[in-house]
C-alpha positions as CSV (number, residue, x, y, z in Angstrom):
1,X,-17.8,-41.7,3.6
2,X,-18.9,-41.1,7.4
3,X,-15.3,-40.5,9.3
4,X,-14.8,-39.9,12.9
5,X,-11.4,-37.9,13.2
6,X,-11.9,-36.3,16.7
7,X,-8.8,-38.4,18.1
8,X,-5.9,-36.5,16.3
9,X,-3.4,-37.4,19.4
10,X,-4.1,-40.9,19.5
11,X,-3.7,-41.1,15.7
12,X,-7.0,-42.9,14.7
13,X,-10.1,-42.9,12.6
14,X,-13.6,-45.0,12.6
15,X,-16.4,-44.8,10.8
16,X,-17.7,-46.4,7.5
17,X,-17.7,-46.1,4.0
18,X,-20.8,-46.7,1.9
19,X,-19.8,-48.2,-1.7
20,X,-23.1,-47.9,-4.4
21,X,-22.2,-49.2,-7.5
22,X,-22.8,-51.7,-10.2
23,X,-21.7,-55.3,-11.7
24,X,-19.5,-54.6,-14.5
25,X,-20.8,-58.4,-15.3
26,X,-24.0,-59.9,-14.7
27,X,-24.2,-63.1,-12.0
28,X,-21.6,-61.5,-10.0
29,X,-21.6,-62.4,-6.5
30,X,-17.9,-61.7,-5.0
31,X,-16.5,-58.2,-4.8
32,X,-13.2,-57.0,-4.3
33,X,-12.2,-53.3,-2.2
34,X,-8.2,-52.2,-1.1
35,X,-7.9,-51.5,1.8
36,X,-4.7,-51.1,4.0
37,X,-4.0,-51.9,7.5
38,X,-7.1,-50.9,9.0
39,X,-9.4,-53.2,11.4
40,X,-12.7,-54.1,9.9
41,X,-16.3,-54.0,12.4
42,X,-18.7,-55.3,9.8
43,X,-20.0,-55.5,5.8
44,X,-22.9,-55.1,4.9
45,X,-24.9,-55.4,1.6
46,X,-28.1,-53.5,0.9
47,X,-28.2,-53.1,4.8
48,X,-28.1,-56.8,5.6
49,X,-25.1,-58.1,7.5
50,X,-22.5,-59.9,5.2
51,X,-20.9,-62.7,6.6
52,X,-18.6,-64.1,4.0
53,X,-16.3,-61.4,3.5
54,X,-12.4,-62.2,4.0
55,X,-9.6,-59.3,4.2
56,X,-5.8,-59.7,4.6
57,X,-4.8,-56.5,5.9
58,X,-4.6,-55.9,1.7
59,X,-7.5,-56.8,0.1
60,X,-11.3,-57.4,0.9
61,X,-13.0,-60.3,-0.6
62,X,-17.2,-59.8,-0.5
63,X,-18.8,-63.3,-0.9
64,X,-22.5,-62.5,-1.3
65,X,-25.5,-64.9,-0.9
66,X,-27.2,-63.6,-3.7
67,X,-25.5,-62.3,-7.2
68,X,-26.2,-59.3,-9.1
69,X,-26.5,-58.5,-12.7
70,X,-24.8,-55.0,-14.5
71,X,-28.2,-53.4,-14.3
72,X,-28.3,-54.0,-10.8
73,X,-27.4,-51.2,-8.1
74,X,-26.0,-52.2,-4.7
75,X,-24.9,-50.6,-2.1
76,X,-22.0,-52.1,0.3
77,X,-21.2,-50.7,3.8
78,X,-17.9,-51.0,5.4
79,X,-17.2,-50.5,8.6
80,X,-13.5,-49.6,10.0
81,X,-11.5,-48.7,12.4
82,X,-7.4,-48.1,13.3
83,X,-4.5,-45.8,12.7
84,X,-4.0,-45.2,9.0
85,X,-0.4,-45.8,7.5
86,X,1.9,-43.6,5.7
87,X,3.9,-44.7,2.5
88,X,7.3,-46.5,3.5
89,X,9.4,-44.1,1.9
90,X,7.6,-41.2,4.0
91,X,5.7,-39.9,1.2
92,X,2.3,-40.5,0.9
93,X,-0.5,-41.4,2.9
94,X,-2.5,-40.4,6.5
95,X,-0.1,-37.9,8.5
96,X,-1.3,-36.8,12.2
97,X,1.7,-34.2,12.6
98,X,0.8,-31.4,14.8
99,X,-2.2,-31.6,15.9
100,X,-3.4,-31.8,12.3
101,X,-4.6,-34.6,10.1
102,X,-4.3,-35.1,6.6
103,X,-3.7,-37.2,3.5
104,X,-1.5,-37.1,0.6
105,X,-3.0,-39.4,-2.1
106,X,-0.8,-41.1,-3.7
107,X,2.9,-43.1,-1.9
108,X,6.4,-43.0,-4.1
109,X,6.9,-46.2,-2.9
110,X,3.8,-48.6,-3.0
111,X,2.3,-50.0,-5.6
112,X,-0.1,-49.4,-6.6
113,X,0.6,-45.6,-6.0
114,X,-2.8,-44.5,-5.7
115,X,-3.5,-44.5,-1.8
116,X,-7.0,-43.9,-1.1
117,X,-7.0,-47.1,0.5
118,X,-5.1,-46.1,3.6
119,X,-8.1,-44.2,4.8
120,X,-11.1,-45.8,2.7
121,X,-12.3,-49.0,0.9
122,X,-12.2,-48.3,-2.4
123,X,-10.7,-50.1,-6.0
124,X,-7.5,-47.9,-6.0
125,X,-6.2,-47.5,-9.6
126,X,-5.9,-44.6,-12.0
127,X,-9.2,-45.6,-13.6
128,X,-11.9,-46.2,-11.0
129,X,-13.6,-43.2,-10.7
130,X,-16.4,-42.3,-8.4
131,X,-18.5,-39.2,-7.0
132,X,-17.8,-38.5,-3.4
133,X,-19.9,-37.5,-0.1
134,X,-17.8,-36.8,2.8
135,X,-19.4,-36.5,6.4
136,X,-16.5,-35.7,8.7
137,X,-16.9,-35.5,12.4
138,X,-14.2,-32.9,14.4
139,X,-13.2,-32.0,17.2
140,X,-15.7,-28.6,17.7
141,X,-12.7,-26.5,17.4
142,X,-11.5,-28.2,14.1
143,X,-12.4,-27.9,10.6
144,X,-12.4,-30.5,8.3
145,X,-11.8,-29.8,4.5
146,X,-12.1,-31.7,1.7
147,X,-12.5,-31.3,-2.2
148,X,-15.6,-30.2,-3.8
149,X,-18.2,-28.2,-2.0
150,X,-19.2,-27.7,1.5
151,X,-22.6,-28.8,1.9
152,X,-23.6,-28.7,5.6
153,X,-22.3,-28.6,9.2
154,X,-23.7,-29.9,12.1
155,X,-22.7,-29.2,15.5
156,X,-23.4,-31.2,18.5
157,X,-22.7,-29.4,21.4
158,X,-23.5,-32.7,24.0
159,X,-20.5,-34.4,22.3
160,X,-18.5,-31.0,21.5
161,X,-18.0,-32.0,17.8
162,X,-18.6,-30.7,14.1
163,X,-19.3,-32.6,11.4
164,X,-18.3,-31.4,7.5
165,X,-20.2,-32.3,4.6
166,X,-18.8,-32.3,1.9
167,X,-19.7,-33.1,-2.2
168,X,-17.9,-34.2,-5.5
169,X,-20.0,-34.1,-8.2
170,X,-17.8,-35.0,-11.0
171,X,-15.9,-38.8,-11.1
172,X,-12.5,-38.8,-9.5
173,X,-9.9,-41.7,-9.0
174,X,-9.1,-42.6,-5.2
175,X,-5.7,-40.5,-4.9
176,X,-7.6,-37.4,-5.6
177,X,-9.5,-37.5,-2.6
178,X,-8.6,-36.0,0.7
179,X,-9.0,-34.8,3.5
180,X,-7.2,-32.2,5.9
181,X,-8.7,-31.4,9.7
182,X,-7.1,-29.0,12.4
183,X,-7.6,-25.0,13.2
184,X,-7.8,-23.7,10.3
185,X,-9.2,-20.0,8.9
186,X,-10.7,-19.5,6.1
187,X,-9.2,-16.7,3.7
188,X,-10.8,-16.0,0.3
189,X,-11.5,-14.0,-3.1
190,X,-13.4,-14.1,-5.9
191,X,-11.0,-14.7,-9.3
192,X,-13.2,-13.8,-12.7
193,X,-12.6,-16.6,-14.2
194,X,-13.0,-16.8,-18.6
195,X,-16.6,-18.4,-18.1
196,X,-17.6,-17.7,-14.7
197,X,-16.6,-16.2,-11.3
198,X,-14.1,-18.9,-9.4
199,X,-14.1,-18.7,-5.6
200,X,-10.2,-19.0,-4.6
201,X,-9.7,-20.4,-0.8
202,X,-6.8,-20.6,1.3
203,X,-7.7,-23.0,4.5
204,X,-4.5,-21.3,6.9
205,X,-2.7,-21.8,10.4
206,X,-4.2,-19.0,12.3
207,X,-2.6,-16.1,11.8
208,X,-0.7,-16.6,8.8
209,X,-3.1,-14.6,6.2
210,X,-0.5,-12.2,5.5
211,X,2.2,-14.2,4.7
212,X,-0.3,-16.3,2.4
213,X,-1.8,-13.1,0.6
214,X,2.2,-12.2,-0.2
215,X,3.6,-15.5,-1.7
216,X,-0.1,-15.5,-3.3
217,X,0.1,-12.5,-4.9
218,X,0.3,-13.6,-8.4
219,X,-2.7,-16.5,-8.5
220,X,-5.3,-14.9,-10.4
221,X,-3.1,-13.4,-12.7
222,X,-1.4,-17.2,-13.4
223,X,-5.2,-18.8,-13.6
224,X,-5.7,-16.0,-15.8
225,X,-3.1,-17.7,-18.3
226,X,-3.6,-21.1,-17.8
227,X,-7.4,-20.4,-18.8
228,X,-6.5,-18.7,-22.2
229,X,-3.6,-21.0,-22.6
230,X,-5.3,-24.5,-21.5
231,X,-9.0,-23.7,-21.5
232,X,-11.6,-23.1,-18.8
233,X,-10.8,-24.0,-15.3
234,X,-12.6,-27.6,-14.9
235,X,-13.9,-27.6,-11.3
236,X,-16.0,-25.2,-8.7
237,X,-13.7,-23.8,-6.4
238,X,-9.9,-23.4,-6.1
239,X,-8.2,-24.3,-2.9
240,X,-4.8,-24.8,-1.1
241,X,-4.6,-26.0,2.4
242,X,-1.6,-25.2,4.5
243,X,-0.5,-28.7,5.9
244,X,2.6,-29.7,8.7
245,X,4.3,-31.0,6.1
246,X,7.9,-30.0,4.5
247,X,8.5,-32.1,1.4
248,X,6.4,-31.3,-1.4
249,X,2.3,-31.1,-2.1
250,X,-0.6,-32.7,-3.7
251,X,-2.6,-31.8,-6.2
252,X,-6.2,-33.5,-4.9
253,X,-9.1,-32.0,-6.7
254,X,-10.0,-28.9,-5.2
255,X,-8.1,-29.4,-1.9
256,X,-4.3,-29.0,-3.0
257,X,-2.2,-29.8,0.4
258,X,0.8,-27.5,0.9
259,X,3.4,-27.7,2.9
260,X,3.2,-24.7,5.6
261,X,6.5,-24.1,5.4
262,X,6.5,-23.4,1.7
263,X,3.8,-20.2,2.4
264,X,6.4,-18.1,4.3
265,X,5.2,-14.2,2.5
266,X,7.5,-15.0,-0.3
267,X,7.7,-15.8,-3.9
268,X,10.3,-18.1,-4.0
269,X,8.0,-21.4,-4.2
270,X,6.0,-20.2,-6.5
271,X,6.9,-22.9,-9.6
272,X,5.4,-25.6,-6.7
273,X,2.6,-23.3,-6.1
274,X,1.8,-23.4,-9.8
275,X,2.7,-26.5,-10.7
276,X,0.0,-27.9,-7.9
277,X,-2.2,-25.6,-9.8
278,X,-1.3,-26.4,-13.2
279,X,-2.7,-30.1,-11.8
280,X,-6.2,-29.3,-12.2
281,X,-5.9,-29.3,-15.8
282,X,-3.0,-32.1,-16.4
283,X,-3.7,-35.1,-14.0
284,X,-6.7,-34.0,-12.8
285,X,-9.2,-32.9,-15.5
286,X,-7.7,-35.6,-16.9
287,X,-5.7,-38.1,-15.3
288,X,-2.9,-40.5,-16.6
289,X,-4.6,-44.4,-17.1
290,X,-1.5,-46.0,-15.4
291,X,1.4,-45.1,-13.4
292,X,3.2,-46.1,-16.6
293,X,1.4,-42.9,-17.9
294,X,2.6,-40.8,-15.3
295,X,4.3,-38.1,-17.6
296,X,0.9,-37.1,-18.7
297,X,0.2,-35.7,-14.8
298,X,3.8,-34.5,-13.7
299,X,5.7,-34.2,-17.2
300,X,3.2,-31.4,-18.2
301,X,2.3,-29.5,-15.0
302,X,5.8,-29.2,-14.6
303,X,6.2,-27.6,-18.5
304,X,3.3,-25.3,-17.0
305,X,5.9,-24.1,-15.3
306,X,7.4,-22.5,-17.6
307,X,4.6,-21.4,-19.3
308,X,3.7,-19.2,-16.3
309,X,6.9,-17.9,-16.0
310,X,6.7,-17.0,-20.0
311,X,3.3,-14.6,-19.7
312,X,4.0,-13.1,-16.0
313,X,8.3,-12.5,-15.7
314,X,8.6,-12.4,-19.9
315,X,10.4,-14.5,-22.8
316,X,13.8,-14.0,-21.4
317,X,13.1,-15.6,-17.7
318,X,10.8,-18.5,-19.1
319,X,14.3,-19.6,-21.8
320,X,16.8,-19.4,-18.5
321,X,14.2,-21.4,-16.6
322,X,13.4,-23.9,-19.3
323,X,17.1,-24.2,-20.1
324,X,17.9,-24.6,-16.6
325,X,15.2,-27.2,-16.0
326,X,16.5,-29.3,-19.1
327,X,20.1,-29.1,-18.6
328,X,20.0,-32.0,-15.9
329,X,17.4,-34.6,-18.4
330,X,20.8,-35.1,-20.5
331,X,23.6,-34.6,-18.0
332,X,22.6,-35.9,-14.8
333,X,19.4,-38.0,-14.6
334,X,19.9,-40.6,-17.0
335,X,22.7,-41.7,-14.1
336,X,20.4,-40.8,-10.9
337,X,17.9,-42.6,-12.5
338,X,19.9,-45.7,-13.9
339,X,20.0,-44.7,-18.0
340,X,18.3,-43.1,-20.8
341,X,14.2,-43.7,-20.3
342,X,11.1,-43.6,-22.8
343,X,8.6,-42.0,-21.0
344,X,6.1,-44.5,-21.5
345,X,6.3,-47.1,-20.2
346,X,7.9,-45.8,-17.3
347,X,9.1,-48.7,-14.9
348,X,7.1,-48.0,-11.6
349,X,10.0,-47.7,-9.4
350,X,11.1,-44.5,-11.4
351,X,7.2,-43.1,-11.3
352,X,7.9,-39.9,-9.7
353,X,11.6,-39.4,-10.8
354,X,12.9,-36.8,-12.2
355,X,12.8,-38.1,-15.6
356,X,9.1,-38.2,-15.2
357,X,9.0,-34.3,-14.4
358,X,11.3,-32.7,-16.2
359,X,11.8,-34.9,-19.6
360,X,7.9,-34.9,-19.6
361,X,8.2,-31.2,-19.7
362,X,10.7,-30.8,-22.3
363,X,9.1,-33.4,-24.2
364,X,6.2,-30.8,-24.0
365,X,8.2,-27.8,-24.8
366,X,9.3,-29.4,-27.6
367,X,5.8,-30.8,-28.4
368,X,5.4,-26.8,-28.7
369,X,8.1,-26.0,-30.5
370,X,7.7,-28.2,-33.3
371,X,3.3,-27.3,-33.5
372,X,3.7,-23.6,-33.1
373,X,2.2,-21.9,-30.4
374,X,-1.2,-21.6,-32.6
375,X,-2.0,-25.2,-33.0
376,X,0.0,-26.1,-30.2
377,X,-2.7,-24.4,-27.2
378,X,-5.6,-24.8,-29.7
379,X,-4.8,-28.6,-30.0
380,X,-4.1,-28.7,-26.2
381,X,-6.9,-26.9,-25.1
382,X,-9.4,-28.9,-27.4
383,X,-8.1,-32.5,-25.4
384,X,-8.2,-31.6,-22.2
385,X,-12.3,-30.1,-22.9
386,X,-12.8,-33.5,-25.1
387,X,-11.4,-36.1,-22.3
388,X,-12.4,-34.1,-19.1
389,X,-12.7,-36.6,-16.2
390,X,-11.6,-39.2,-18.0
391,X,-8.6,-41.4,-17.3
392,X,-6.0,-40.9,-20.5
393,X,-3.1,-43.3,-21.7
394,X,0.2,-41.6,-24.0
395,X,-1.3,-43.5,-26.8
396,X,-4.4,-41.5,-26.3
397,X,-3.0,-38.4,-26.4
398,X,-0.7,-39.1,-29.6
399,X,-3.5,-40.6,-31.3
400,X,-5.4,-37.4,-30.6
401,X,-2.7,-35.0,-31.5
């Protein structure tokens, strides 16, 4: 992916996107790639200019000359322009808010959910999983940070611009790819990590490193228990990136976007901290199949939660919290969220209700409960090493318990 985001005030990317893949059938000639609302330049195949190509503001349809069989690699170039769209309800999507520029992968209100398409082509489901190369071109006095590992930078000093490179090495759907660019400053430490030694990252406003060491404070000691509790953390580096935003976060691998005014030197956002955290094992080391599923990502971060709570405040604050937390999934959401629910499968309109969260999470409490805590992590623990980066359905996971 080769992005331009230099133009922050006028609210605008270009650049192109380089797709290398295979047939999942053989004689395939047309391909299909999501893509919203942005202005396509040209397509090309194997660096020849496509010409039969159609796209509706929605979808892109690649007629090809020639067809390819499964054992076939391609490669297909798009390239885009325009101002990337937000999610109708306000959440989700490509913000420019403050002289920043970032995404949130997934909208409450689309569907599909999964919005990598606002800012790349791409087959945006749950399943589709790819490696990532980001090349991101900023303003010289931006950064631009993405998940995975930073690679290379490249300044050009006739143009006054930087550009990031960044690497994924291991398969991720769409929504867990991002992207965040402003001033940012770099604060850091090493966690010892179980296995190995875990760089932790906080990409800041400048001058807010105090207030982020403060309502930070605890992180290595709650990686410390969801490592013996869940098993290893899965990826290379941990990260949170302070974003203009005031309603939440997102868990994108590597690259979790917080809301800046949730960093403010205390500890009273710490369960959205931690529940972002608690991502990288539940929704991101592995990730729900469909947004049916969607209990499997938000139902157990948020019974993390608790867990958290349990080994850092003690048994007493981790009952009140759970109690608290479960209270409402009899009394009050089966009215805000128009009756009593299974979990799967969960109408998509009700995806990321409160149903989802919080009678996933008691679902998993109780999961615990009735296991023992013994079998309970060990069981746990085993499924998330056995169906890392794989896309999981709740059949799956009963089957396997």
């Amino acid at each position: 992916m080769n992005l331009d985001i230099t133009d922050i005030d006028g609210e605008y990317i270009e650049g192109h996107t380089s797709i290398r893949l295979k047939p999942v059938e053989d004689n395939t000639d047309i391909f299909e790639f999501d893509l919203l609302e942005l202005e396509i330049d040209s397509i090309l195949c194997n660096e020849s200019e496509v010409d039969g190509f159609t796209y509706n503001d929605t979808l892109i349809v690649v007629d090809l000359a020639d067809s390819f069989n499964s054992d076939e690699e391609l490669t297909i170039d798009v390239y885009y322009h325009g101002n990337p769209v937000m999610d109708p309800s306000g959440w989700g999507g490509f913000y420019f808010m403050s002289g920043y520029a970032f995404n949130l992968g997934v909208g409450f209100e689309d569907v599909p959910h999964c919005y990598g398409r606002v800012w790349f082509p791409c087959n945006d489901d749950f399943v589709y999983k790819a490696v990532y190369l980001f090349k991101i071109t900023t303003q010289i006095e931006h950064k631009a940070v993405c998940g995975g590992e930073l690679i290379n930078t490249l300044i050009n000093y006739t143009e006054e611009t930087i550009t990031y490179t960044w690497v994924i090495n291991h398969e991720i759907p769409t929504y867990l790819a991002s992207i965040a660019v402003g001033s940012y400053e770099l604060q850091s430490h090493i966690y010892e990590g179980i296995e190995e030694d875990i760089p932790v990252e906080f990409y800041i406003y400048p001058g807010d490193s105090a207030r982020t060491a403060e309502s930070f404070i605890n992180i290595d000691s709650v990686l410390s228990i969801y490592e013996h509790k869940f098993g290893p953390y899965a990826w290379n580096r941990v990260v949170y990136v302070e974003v203009p935003f005031s309603s939440g976060a997102m868990e994108h691998v590597t690259n979790i976007a917080m809301g800046r005014a949730f960093i403010d030197g205390t500890l009273d956002y710490e369960d959205l901290f931690y529940h972002e955290l608690a991502h990288m094992w539940f929704g991101d080391q592995i990730t729900c199949s469909s947004a049916e599923d969607m209990w499997i990502n938000e139902g157990w971060a948020t019974f993390c939660e608790t867990v958290y709570i349990q080994y850092l405040y003690g048994d007493q604050e981790a009952k009140a919290y759970r109690r608290a937390s479960h209270e409402p999934v009899i009394r009050y959401y089966p009215i805000q969220d128009g009756g009593f629910h299974a979990l799967y499968p969960m109408d998509q309109s009700l995806t990321y209700s409160r149903t989802v969260y919080e009678k996933g999470a008691s679902v998993a409490h109780a999961l615990r409960g009735y296991l023992g805590d013994d079998l309970f992590f060990t069981a746990i623990t085993q499924f998330l090493q056995d169906k890392s980066y794989t896309s999981i359905s709740s059949y799956d996971m009963r089957d396997y318990l």
